[in-house]
C-alpha positions in Angstrom: 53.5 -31.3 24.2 56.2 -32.4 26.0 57.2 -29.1 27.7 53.3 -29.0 29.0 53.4 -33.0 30.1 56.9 -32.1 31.7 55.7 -28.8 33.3 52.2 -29.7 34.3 52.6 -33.8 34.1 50.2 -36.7 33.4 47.6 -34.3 32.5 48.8 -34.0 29.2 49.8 -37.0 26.7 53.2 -38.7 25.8 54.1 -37.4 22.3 57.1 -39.0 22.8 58.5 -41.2 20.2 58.5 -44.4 22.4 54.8 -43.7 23.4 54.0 -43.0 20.5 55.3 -46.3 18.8 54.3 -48.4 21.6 50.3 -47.0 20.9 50.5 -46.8 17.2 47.3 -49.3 17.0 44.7 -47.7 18.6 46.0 -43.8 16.9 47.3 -44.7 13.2 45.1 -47.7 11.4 42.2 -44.8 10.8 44.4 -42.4 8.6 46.3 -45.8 6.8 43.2 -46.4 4.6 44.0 -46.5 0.9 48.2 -46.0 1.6 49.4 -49.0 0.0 53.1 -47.9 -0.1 55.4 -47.3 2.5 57.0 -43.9 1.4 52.8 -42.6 1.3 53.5 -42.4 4.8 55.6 -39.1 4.8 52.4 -37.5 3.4 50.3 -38.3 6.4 49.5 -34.9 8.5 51.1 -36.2 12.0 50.7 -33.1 13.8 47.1 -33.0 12.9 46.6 -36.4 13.9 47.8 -35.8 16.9 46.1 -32.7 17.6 42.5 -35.0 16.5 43.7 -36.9 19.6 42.9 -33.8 21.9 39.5 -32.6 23.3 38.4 -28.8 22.4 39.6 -27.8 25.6 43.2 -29.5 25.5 43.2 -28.1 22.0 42.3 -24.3 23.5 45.2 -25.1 26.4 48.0 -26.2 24.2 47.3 -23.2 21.9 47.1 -20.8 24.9 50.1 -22.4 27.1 52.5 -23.9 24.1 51.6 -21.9 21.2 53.5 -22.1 17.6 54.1 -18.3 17.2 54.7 -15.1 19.5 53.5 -11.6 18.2 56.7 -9.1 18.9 56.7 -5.5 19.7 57.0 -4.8 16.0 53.8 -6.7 15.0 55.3 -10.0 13.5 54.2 -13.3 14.2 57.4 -15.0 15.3 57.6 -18.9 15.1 58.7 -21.1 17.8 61.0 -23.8 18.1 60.2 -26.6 20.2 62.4 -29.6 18.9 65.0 -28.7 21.8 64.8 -29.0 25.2 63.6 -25.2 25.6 61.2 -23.5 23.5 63.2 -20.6 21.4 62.0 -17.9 19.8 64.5 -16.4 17.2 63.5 -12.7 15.9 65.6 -9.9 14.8 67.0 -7.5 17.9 65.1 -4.1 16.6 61.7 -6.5 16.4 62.1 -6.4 20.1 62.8 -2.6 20.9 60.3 -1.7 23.8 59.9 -5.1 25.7 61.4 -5.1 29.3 60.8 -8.7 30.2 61.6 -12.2 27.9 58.4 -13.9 26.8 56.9 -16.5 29.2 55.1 -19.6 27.6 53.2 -22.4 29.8 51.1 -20.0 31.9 54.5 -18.2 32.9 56.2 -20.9 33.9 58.6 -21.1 31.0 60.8 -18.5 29.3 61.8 -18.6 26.1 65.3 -18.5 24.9 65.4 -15.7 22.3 68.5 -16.0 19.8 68.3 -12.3 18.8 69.6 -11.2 15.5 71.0 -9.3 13.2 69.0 -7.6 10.5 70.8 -10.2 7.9 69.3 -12.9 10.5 72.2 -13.9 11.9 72.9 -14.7 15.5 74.2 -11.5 17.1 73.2 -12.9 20.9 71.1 -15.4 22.9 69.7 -14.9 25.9 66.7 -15.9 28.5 67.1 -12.6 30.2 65.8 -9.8 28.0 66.3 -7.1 30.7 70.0 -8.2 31.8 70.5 -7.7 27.8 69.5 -4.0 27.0 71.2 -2.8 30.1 74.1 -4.6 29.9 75.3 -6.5 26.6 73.3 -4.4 23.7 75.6 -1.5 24.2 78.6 -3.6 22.9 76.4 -4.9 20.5 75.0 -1.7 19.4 78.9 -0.8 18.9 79.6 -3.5 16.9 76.7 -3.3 14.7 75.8 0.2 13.6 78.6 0.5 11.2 77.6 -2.5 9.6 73.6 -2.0 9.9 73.6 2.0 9.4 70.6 1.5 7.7 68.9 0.0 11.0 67.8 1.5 14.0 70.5 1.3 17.2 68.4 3.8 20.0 70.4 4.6 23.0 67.3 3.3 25.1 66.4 0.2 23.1 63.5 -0.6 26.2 62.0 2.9 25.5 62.7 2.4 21.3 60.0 1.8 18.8 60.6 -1.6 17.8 60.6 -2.2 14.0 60.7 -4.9 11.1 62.4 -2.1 8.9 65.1 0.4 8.1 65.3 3.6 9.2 64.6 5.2 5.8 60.9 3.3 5.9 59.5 3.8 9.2 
């Protein structure tokens, strides 16, 4: 919510933890009946609460313009991380074999910063320029990797590659 209110502004509510606080009558007493403990509270569904706040058509624009997962090249739903200030979207490198451009959220406006990985899931790069990466930093990358991942996929032409979630031996 807060990358839509900051991109598109008033339009779209103040999630944040001050507003939030500062409201808390007219949101939270509804979902307090029957808690009589303080430590009941973690249990309350805050996101959905929230969302309950929204019309049908906020609710259709916040899934279309901020949603929680990406589909990759490979077919995976990828989740995204919003607690930062930019959304990022960490998926393994070979999920992303085929894709020319990095992954624009809020109608465009907004791309994401992919940490791409390893096949073990470990950090291998990040970037917000996709493109800039297969032509210039995978070929290092490739290097460094292919003796450790023989099993993996490491194409000459990863933006012309097949992307995939597996090893070579099961596509």
């Amino acid at each position: 919510m807060a990358l839509l209110r900051r991109e598109f502004g008033d339009g779209w509510p103040d999630w944040s933890m001050p507003a939030l606080l500062a409201t808390l009558e007219s949101w939270l007493p509804p979902y307090l009946a029957g808690i009589r403990r303080l430590d009941r509270l973690d249990a309350l569904p805050f996101t959905r609460i929230l969302h309950d706040r929204l019309d049908w058509t906020r609710r259709q624009a916040l899934d279309d313009l901020a949603p929680t997962q990406l589909r990759v090249p490979s077919g995976s739903r990828v989740r995204l991380d919003y607690t930062g200030d930019e959304p990022v979207l960490a998926v393994k490198l070979q999920e992303l074999f085929g894709l020319a451009e990095t992954p624009r959220l809020a109608g465009g406006r907004v791309p994401v910063l992919l940490h791409l990985l390893s096949p073990a899931g470990r950090p291998l790069q990040v970037t917000r320029d996709l493109g800039s990466f297969w032509a210039q930093g995978y070929f290092e990358v490739r290097k460094d990797m292919r003796g450790r991942y023989p099993k993996h996929p490491w194409p000459d032409d990863p933006a012309t590659a097949t992307p995939t979630a597996r090893t070579k031996r099961h596509q």
